[in-house]
N, C-alpha and C positions, 0 to 999 in steps of 0.2 A: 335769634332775635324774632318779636311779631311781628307777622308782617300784617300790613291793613287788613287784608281777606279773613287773617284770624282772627283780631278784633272785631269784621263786623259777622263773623262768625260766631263769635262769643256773645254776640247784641240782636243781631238780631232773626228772626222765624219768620215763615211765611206772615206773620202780622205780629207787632207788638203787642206785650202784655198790655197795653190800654185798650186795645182793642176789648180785647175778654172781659178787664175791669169795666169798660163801657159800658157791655153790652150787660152785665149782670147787676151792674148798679144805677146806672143811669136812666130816671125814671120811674124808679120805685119809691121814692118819699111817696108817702099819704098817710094814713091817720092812723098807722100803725108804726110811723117813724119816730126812733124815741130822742129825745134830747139829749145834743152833743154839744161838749163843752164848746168854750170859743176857742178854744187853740186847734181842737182838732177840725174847725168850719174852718178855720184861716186855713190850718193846712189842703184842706183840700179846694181852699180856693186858690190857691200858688199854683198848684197843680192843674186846675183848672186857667188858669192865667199862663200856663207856659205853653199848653195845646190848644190857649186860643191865638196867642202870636205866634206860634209853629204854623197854625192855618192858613193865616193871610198869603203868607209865598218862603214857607219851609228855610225864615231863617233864623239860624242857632244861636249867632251870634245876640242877635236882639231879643230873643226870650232868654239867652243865658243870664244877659246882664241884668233883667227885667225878677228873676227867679232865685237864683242863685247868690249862694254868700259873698259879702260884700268884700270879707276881711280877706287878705291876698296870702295866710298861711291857709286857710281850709281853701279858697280856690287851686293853692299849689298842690295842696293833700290828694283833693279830688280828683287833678290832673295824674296823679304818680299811681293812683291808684287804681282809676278805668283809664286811664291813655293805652295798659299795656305795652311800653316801652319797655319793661325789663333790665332797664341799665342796672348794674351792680351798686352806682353810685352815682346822686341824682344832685348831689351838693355844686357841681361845677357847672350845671345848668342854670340858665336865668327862668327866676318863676315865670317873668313873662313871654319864654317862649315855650316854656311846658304847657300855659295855660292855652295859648294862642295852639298849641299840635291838637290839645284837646279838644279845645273848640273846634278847630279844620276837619280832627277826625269825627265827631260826633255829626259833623256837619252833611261829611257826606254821607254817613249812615244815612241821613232824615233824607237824603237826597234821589238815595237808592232805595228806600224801604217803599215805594210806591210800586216800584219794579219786583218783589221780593215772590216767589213761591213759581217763578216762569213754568209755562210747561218747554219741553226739549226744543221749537221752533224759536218760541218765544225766548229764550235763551241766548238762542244765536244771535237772534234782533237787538236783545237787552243790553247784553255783555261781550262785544264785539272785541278784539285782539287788544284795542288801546284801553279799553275801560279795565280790562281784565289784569294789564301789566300795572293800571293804578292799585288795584286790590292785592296784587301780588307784591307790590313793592314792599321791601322788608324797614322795617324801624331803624332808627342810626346805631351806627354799633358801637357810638360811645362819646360821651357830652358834645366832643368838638365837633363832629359831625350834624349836630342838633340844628342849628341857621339853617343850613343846607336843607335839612328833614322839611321844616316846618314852608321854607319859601315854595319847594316841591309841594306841598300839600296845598299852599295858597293856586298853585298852577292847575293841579290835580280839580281843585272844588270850581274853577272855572270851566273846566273840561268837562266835568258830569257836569254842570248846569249847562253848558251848550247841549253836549248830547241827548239831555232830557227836553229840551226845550226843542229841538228837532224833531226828536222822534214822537215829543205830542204834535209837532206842528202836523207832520206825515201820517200817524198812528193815531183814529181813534179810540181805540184802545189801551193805547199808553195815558189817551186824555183821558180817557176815564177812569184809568188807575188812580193816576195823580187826583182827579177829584173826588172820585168815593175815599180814599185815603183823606185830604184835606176834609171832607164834608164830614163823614163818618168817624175815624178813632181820632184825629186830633181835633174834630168839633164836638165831640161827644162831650157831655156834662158830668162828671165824677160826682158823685155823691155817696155820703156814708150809709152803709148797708141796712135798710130796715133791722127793726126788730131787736138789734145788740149798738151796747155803748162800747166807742172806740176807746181803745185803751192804750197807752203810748210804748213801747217796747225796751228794753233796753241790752246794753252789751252788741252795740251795733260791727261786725264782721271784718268792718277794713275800720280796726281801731286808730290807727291815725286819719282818719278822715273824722272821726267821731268820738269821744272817750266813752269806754264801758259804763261811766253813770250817768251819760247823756240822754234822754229821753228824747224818742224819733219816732215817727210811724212810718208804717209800708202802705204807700196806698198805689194799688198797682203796680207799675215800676219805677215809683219815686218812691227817693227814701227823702221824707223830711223834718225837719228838727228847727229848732231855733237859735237865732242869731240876734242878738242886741234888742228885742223884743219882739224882731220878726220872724216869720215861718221861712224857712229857703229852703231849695230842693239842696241835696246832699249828694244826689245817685241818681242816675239811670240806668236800669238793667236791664236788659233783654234776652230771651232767647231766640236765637235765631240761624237761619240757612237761608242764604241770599241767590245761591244757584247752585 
């Protein structure tokens, strides 16, 4: 089974891909920016709209509901798809607690990604015995276990928010993670790349989340597409090593 450390292993690097999309796109519109349809401005301003309520105070919950699709088959899709749970069979779970592990685990990714790239002290400081046996704890090993999984993770996102809220209060240095993180990749401004027209992709890679003749774009590490007229994120990717 995953356990959380490999999911936020699989998500996230010393800094998120918005980071990089930030820093290469953000800013450069001027008189060399060519004209981009409306669908793909909406798309990037969802995108835009989910790392500016990630800023306020890194929570998931309320840029999920803010972002993300309405209809509760693609929210279960997206859950079965990045949660990393691996059950063989996912039909005996309730969507609303696949959706609800999803959001817990995403949750603490953003919660830890301020802490992300330590050096060997800072490690010890970061990720002390009890944080470490939350990242190691393994996925449930099968539907009926799921309640149990998911109330542990309600526990777990309480515990990293105390721990991080100490060790900024103690560590200026942790303060400053956490705000060059809020300030810089999730305040940064996405914008479509000078110079080329964005073009929408298709045959998107976890087809149950998407169908092959769905049109979506990648903009950094959102995948997003459209839902009932509007733009919604689909995906978060990341690559990443958290210690």
């Amino acid at each position: 089974m995953l356990r959380v450390d490999d999911l936020l292993n699989k998500f996230l690097v010393a800094l998120c891909v918005i980071v990089v999309s930030s820093e290469n796109w953000s800013g450069l519109a001027g008189p060399y920016q060519m004209k981009q349809s409306n669908e793909v401005l909406d798309a990037y301003r969802v995108c835009n709209s989910f790392q500016s309520l990630m800023s306020a105070d890194l929570d998931f919950d309320r840029a999920y509901e803010a972002t993300f699709p309405k209809e509760l088959a693609s929210r279960r899709a997206i859950a079965i798809a990045e949660g990393g749970f691996h059950l063989d069979d996912y039909s005996a779970v309730p969507s609303d607690l696949l959706i609800k592990a999803y959001k817990l685990q995403m949750q603490i990714v953003y919660l830890l990604m301020p802490l992300g790239g330590p050096n060997e002290e800072e490690a010890k400081l970061f990720f002390p015995p009890r944080i470490k046996a939350i990242l190691e704890r393994r996925s449930p090993a099968g539907p009926g276990e799921f309640n149990a999984f998911v109330k542990r993770l309600e526990q777990d996102v309480t515990i990293i928010r105390d721990h991080l809220s100490r060790l900024s209060a103690e560590y200026p240095l942790v303060a400053s993670r956490i705000k060059e993180f809020k300030s810089g990749a999730l305040a940064a401004n996405l914008e479509p790349p000078p110079g080329r027209k964005v073009e929408p992709a298709y045959g998107y890679y976890r087809s149950r989340v998407l169908p092959s003749h769905a049109p979506y774009y990648q903009i950094g590490c959102f995948t997003v597409s459209r839902e009932n007229g509007e733009m919604r994120i689909f995906g978060i990717n990341f690559f990443t090593k958290l210690f």
